[in-house]
N, C-alpha and C positions, 0 to 999 in steps of 0.2 A: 504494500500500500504506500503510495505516495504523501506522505506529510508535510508537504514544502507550504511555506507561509501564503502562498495564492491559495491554500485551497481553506483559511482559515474566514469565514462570512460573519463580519460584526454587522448582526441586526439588530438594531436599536429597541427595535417594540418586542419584538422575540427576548429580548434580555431583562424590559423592564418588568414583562410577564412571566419571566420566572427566577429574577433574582431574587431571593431567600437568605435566609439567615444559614451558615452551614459550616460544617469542619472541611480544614484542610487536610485529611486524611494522612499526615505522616505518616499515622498508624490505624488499624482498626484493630480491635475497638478504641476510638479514641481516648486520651488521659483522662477525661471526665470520665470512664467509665470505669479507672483503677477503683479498688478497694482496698482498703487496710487491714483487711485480712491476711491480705498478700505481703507479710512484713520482710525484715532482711535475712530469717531462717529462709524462707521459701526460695528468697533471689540466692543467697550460699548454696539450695539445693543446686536449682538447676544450673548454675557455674561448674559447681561439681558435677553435674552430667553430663557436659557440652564434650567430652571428649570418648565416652563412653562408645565402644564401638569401632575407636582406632579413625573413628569419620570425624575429624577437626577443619572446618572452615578457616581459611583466612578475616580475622577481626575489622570490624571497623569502630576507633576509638570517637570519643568525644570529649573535649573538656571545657567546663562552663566557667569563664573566667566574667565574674558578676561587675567589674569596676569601670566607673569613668569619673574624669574630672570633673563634666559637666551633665548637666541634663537638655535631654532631646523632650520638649514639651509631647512628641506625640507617642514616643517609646511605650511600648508594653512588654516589654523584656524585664526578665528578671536581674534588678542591678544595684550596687549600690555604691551611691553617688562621694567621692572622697579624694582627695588629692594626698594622702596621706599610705606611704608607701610599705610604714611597717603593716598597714594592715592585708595589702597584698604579700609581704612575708609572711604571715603567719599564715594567709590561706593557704599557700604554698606547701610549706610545711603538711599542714592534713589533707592537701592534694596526694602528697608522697604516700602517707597513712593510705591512703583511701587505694594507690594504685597496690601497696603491698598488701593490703586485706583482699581486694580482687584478683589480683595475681596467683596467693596464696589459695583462695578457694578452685579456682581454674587446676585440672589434672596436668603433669608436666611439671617442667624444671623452670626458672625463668632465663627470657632470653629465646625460648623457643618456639612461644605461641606469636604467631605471624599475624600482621599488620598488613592490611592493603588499602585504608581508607583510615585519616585521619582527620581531625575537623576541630579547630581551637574557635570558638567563640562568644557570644556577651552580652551584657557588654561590650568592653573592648580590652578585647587581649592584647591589645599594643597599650594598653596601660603599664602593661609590666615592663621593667625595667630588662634589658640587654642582658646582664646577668640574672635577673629571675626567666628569662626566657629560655636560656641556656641549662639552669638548674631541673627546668621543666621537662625540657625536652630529655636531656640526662637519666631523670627517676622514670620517663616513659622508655627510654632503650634497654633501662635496668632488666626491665621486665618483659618487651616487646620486642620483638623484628618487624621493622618495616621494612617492605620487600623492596625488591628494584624494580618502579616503572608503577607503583601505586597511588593514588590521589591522594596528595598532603596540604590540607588548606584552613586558610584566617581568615576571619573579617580585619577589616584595617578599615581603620578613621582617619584622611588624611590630613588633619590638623592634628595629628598626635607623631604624624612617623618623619623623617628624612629618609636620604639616600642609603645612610650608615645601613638604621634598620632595618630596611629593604633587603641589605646586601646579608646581613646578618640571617634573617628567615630563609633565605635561600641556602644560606651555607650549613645552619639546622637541617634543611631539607624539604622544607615547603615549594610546594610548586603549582598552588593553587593561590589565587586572590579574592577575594569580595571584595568590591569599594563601595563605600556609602557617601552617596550623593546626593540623593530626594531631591534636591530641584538648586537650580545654581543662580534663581532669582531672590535677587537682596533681600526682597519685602516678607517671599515667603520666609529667606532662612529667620530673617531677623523674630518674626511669629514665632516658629516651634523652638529659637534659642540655640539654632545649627548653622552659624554664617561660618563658612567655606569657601575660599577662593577656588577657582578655576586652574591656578597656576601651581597650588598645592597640590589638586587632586592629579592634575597631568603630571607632577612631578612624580609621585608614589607609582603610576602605573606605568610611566617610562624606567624608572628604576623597577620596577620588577620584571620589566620584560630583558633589559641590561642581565638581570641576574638569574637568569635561567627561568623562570615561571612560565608554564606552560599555559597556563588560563589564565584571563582578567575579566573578571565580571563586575559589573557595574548596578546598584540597588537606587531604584527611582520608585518614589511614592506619587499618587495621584487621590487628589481629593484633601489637600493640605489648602489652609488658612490663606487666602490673597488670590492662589493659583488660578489661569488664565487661561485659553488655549493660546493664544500668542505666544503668554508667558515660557508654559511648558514647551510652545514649538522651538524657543532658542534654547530651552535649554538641552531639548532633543538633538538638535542640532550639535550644540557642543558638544556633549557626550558621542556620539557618531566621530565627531573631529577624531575622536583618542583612540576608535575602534576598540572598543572592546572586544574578547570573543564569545562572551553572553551578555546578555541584562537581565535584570527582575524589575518587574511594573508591578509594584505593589499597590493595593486599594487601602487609601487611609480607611481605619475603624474608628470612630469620634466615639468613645464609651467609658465617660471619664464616670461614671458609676463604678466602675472597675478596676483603673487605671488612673491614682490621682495626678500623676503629670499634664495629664491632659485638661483636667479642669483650668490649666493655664492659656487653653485656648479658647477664643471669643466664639461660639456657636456661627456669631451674627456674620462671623470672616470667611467662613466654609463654603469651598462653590456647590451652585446647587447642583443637585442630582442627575439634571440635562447638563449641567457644565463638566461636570465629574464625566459624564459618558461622551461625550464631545472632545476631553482632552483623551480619554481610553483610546477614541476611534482614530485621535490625532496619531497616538502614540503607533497602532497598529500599523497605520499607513505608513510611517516615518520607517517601520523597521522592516516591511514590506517592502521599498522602495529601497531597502538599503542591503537585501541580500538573505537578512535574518530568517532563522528558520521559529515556527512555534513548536517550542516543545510540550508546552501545557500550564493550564492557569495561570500564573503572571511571569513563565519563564520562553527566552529567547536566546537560541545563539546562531553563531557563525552556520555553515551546511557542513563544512569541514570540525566543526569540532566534535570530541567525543559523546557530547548528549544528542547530537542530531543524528550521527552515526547509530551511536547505539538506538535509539529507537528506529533508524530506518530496519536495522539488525534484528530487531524485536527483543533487545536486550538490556527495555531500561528498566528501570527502580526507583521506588520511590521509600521514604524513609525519615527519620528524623533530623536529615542534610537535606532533605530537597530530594530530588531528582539526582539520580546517582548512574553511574554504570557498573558499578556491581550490584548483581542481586542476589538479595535475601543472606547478607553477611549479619553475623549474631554484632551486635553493635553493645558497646560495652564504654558509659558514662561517666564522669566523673566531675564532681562540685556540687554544687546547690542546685535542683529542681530538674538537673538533667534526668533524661530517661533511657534504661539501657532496654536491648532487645535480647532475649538468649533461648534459644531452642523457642518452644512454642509458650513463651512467654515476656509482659515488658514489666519492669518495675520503675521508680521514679524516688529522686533522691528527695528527704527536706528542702523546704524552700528558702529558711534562713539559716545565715551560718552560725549565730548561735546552738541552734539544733543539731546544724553539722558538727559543729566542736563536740558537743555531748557527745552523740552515737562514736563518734571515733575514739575519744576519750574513754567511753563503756567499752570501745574494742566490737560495737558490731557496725555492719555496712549501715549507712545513713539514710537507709529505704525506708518511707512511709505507708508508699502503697503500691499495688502492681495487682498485675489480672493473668490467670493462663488460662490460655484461649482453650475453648472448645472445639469438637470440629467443626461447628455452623460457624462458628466465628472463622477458623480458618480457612473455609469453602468461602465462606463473603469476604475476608481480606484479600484473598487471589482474584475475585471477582473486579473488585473494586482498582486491585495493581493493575491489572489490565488494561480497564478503563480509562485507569489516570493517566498512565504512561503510554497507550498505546491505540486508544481509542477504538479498540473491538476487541469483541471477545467471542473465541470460539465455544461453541454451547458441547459439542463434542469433545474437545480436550476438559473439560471442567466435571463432566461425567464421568470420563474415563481414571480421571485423578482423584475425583470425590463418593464414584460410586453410587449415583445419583442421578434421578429420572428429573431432568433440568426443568421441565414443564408444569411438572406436576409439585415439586418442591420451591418453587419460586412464582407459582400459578397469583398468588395474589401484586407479587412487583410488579408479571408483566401486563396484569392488569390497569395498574396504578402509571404504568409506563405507556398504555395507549395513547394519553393526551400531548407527550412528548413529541409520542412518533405520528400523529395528525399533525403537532406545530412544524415539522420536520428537524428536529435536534435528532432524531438518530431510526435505525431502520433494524425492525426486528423478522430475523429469517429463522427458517427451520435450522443453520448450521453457526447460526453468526447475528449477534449484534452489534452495529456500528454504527459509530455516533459518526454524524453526518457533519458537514462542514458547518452550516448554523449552530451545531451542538457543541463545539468545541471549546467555546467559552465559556460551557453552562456546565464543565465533565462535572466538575464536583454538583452541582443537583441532580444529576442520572445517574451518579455513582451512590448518592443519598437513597434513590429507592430501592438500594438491597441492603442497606444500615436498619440490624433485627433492632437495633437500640433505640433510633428515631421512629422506627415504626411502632414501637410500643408506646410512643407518646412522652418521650423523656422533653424539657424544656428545650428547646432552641435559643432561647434570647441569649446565650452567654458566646454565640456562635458571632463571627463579623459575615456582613452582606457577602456573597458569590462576587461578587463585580463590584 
């Protein structure tokens, strides 16, 4: 199947009819649905089984570094805000803790369990100082191999980095980028409290391409305080200048019920809902016009880079990083609120590090809560991978894998799916469902009607708008 960005159809009354409240499915079932049942004896369980069998995956690690100097009024990350560096030494320190308690429960020696996806972010991990990044990297080799030719990647903020540190992540071993950008007009930055030069941000991503980085990806929000389509078109424009070889067009979520940084933003500044989709349609065309391919809900890259490849391949993933090219690596967390994935289960750390200092202090892992799936839940999270990443799904390998009469066990979704495929967002056959070019914008609400979780009537409101 062909997935080049011509065949991706933003229709505007098709999207305000079914944009919804809805999870971005890193995972299913998603974190709302952990329980605390699931404490850190269960997550030590299944570490110690992950090898059982002599069958060991290659890991994919994560680590949640919570700090920044300043505050981004529209942030919903878990973070906290200090300019004050002994407190990123001590996190440090029970980062170490936390990778020898994980290590330790994992079967094997350390040094031996393999690494092929790595992912530091925040926060902002370039909070840390050159030698705390060094110490970091250090107590993860202790214990890890990372292989040759594996995805190793930051967020960077670039009012926090120079050349140096650029050079430095590379000689770590990073070879991946995130830049955060959200818009490079004054008015907006000055609103959420992110003003950003043009000449810093091109400095950091020319220095990483100087230094061996194989990817630069560039993170643009839409739906922020001031924002224009004018606005946004220059600042589309400039980012295009630096070529990235992805972007993310994220949709601001305004839900300062939730999230009090945001109550620092003025309601009355926010464009409206037709201007929000007006600058969407801007952004689609600009990246259209520019080569980019769609990979899926607010991600884009180059046609040569690994995410368009691998889905052309049928080989992508989706995960607690985004969209990935390896799939279904047991992924294995570390810091505050992150979430690990291990065998057929996720857990999820404390959210403050207070609590973290305790749990590691008592000597056990810092999980509060976590869920191991079922087989329904497993049959619907492959369901759902499918969709996100790949936009069809054969009805015959899903049977074949789950053992199950497609029709008759899924008889009420594709019920609930007819009005979809009348709208034309996707087309349902005897071998194959496929979301259809109008549907592409909407995966995550056709991917919602096989969620047993939403189907049972669980709340929606804690969810941000599809678009």
């Amino acid at each position: 199947m062909n997935f080049a960005t011509e065949n991706l159809v933003f229709d505007p009354q098709i999207i305000r009819r079914f944009d919804v409240n809805g999870p971005r499915y890193t995972s299913y079932p998603t974190a709302d649905r952990f329980v605390e049942a699931f404490d850190s004896e269960a997550a030590k369980l299944w570490l110690g089984k992950r090898n059982i069998g002599g069958i060991s995956r290659p890991l994919s690690l994560y680590f949640h570094i919570p700090f920044c100097n300043t505050i981004c009024y529209y942030c919903a990350c878990n973070k906290i805000i200090t300019k004050d560096h002994g407190r990123s030494a001590k996190y440090l320190k029970y980062l170490a803790k936390e990778l020898d308690m994980q290590a330790a429960a994992l079967e094997g020696r350390d040094g031996e369990h393999e690494v092929i996806q790595l992912h530091w972010g925040g926060g902002t991990p370039t909070f840390l100082s050159h030698s705390e990044m060094r110490q970091l990297m250090g107590e993860t080799r202790k214990h890890f191999k990372l292989l040759e030719g594996g995805e190793y990647s930051i967020e960077v903020d670039p009012r926090k980095v120079d050349y140096e540190t650029v050079a430095l992540l590379g000689e770590l071993g990073f070879n991946r980028m995130s830049v955060g950008v959200q818009d490079f007009d004054e008015k907006v930055q000055v609103a959420v409290n992110r003003v950003q030069s043009e000449e810093e941000t091109a400095l950091v991503i020319n220095a990483a391409r100087a230094n061996g980085f194989k990817s630069v990806s560039v993170d643009l929000i839409y739906g922020l305080p001031h924002q224009t389509v004018m606005g946004f078109n220059r600042t589309l424009e400039r980012v295009l200048a630096m070529d990235p070889d992805r972007l993310s067009i994220y949709n601001y979520a305004h839900m300062p019920s939730l999230f009090k940084p945001q109550r620092r933003i003025n309601d009355t500044d926010l464009p409206s809902a037709d201007a929000k989709m007006q600058i969407l349609a801007l952004a689609i065309k600009k990246l259209t016009e520019a080569g980019y391919v769609y990979i899926g809900m607010d991600h884009f890259a180059k046609p040569d880079d690994e995410l368009a490849i691998a889905q052309r391949q049928g080989r992508l993933h989706r995960n607690f990083q985004g969209y990935s090219t390896y799939a279904d690596c047991d992924m294995l967390s570390f810091g505050i609120s992150s979430i690990s994935k291990v065998g057929p289960s996720y857990y999820q750390n404390v959210k403050t590090a207070d609590e973290y200092y305790d749990r590691i202090d008592a000597g056990v892992l810092p999980v509060f809560r976590g869920i191991e799936l079922t087989a329904d839940d497993i049959l619907r999270r492959s369901i759902i991978q499918a969709l996100m990443c790949h936009f069809e799904l054969s009805i015959e390998s899903i049977e074949s894998a789950h053992l199950i009469d497609f029709r008759k066990y899924f008889a009420a979704e594709l019920e609930d799916m007819k009005e979809m495929e009348r709208a034309g967002l996707l087309k349902v056959e005897r071998e194959w469902i496929t979301v259809l070019p109008p549907g592409r914008m909407l995966v995550r609400v056709i991917s919602m009607a096989f969620d047993r979780y939403l189907r049972e009537g669980r709340q929606r409101a804690s969810y941000s708008k599809v678009i």
